[in-house]
C-alpha positions as CSV (number, residue, x, y, z in Angstrom):
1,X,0.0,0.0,0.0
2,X,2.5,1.9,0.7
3,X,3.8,2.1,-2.8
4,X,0.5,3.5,-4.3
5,X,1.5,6.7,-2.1
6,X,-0.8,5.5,0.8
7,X,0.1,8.3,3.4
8,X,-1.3,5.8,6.3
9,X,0.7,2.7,5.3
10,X,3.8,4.9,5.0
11,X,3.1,6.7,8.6
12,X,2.9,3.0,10.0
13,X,5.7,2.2,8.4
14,X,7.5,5.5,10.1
15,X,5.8,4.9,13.9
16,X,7.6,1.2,13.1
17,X,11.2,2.3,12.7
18,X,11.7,5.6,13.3
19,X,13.0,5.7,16.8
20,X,15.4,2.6,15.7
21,X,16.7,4.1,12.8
22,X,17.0,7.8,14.9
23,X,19.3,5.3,17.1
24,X,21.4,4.0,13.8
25,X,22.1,7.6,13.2
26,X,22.8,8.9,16.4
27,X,25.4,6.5,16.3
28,X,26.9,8.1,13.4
29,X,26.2,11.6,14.7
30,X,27.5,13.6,17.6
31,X,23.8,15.8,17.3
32,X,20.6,15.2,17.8
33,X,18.6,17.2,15.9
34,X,21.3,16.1,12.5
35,X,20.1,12.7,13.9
36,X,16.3,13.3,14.0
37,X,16.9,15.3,10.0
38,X,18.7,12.5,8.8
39,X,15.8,10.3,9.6
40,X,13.3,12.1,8.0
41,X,15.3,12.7,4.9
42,X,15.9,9.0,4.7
43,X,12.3,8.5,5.1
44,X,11.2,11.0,2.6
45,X,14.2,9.2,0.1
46,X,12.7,6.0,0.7
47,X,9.0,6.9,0.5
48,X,10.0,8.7,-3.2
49,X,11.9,5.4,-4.0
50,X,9.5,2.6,-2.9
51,X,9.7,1.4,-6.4
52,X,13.3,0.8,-6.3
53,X,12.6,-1.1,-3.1
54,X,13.2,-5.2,-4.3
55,X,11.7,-6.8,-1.2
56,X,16.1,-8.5,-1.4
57,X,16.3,-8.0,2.2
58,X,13.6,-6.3,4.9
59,X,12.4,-3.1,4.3
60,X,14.2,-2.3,7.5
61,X,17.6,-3.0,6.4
62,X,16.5,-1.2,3.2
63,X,16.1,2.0,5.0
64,X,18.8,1.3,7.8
65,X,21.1,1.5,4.5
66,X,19.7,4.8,3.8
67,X,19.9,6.2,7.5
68,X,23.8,5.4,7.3
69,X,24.6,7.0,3.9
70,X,22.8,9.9,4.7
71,X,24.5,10.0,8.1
72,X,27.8,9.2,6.3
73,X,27.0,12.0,3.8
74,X,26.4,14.6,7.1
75,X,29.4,13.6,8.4
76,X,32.2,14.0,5.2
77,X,30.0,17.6,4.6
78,X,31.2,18.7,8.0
79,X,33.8,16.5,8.3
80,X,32.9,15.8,11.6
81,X,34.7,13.1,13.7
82,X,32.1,10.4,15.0
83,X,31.4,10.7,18.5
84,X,28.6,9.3,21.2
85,X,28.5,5.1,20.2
86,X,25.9,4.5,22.8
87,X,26.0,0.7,22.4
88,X,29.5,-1.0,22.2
89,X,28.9,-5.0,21.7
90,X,32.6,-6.2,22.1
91,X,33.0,-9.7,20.2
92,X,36.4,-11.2,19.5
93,X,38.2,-9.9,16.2
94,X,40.8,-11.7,14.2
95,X,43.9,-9.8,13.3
96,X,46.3,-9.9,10.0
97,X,47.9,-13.0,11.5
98,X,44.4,-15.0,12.5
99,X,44.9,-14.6,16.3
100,X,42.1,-13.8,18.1
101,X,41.8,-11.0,21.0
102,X,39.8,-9.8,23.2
103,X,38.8,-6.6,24.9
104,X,41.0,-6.5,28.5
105,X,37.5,-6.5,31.2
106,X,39.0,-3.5,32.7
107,X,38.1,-1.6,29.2
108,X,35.9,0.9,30.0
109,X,32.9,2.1,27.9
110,X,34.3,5.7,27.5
111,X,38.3,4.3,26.4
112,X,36.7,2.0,23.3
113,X,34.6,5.2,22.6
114,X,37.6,7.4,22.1
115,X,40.2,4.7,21.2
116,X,37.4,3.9,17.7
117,X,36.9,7.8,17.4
118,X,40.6,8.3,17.4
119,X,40.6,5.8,14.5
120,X,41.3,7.4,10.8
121,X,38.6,8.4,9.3
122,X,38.6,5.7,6.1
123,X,39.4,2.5,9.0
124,X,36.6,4.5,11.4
125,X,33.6,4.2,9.1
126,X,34.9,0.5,8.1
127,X,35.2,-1.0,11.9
128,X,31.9,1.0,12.7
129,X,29.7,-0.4,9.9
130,X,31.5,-3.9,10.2
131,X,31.8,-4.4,14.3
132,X,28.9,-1.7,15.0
133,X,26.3,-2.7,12.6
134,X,27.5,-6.0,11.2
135,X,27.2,-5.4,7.7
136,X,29.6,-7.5,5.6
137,X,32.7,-6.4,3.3
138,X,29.9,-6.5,-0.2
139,X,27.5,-4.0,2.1
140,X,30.0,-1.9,3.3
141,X,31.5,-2.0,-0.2
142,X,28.1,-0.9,-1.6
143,X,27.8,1.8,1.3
144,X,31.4,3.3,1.3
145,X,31.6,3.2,-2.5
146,X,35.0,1.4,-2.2
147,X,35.4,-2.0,-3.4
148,X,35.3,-5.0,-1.0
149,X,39.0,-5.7,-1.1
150,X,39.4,-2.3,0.3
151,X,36.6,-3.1,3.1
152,X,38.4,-5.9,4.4
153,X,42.2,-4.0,4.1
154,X,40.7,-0.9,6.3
155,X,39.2,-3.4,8.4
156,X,41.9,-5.0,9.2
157,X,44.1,-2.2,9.7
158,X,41.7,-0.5,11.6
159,X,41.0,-3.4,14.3
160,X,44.8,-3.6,14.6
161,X,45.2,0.1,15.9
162,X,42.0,-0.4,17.6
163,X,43.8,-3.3,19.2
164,X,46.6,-1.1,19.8
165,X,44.9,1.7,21.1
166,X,43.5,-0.2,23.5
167,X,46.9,-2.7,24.5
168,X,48.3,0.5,25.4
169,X,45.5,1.6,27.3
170,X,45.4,-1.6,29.2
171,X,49.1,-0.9,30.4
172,X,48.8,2.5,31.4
173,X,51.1,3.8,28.5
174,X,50.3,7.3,27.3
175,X,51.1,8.9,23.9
C-alpha cells in the first residue's frame, strides 16, 4: 500500500522504525537534531523510491542502508569526527595473523569510545559499519563506494590500531 502513495501505510511504516533508525544515526552523529533530519530525509528518500525497493532483504535494512549513507554523507560535509557510540557490543576480532583478541575486562565504555573515534577516518567508518552494525565487506562495499578488497584492508588495519589503542590503554602507557 504503501507504494501506491498511501500516506497511512507509509506513517505505519515510520511509527515502526523511526525511533530505531533515529538510534542508527545517532550513532553516526554527535547531534541530535542532525540525527532526527537524517531520519526524515531518509524516510522521505525512501518513500519517493519505494519502487526501487526489491523486497532482497527487509524493508528495514533497506532504510537502515539509507539512514547510514545519509549520516555518512552529514558527516564528510562537515567533516565531523564520530562521537557518542551508545551501544559498544565487544566480540572477538581476528587480526592480520588469525589470532584472536579480546577486549582486556578492565576496558571501560568511554576508552573504546575514544580509542574507535581516534581511528582514521577511512578504517573508522569500516570497523563502525562492520563491528557496529555487522554489515559484511559486499555491504560496506556498496555503502562506502569502495570496493570489497578495500573493506576488508581498512578493516583489518583499523582493528589492529583499535587493538593497539587499546593494549596501550590496558598498560597505562600514554602517547
Amino acid at each position: 500500500m504503501c507504494k501506491q502513495n498511501n500516506r497511512k501505510a507509509q506513517l505505519q511504516l515510520y511509527n515502526q522504525y523511526s525511533e530505531g533508525m533515529f538510534f542508527v544515526a545517532q550513532r553516526f552523529l554527535n547531534h541530535t537534531a542532525e540525527a532526527e533530519d537524517v531520519v526524515q530525509e531518509a524516510f522521505i528518500k525512501a518513500f519517493s523510491k519505494l519502487h526501487q525497493f526489491q523486497g532482497e532483504v527487509t524493508f528495514g535494512a533497506w532504510l537502515k542502508r539509507i539512514v547510514i549513507n545519509k549520516s555518512i554523507d552529514v558527516l564528510k560535509l562537515r567533516k565531523q569526527r564520530l562521537v557518542e557510540l551508545e551501544e559498544v557490543h565487544l566480540k572477538v576480532v581476528d587480526t592480520a595473523d588469525n589470532e584472536h583478541w579480546l577486549v582486556s575486562d578492565d576496558t571501560t565504555l568511554e576508552e573504546v569510545k575514544t580509542a574507535i573515534n581516534s581511528l582514521p577516518e577511512k578504517y573508522r567508518y569500516v570497523v563502525l559499519l562492520f563491528l557496529m552494525e555487522g554489515y559484511d565487506h559486499q555491504e560496506i562495499s556498496d555503502i562506502l563506494n569502495i570496493t570489497e578488497v578495500a573493506s576488508r584492508t581498512q578493516l583489518s588495519r583499523g582493528k589492529l590500531k583499535l587493538q593497539e589503542l587499546l593494549k596501550h590503554k590496558s598498560y597505562g602507557e600514554r602517547y
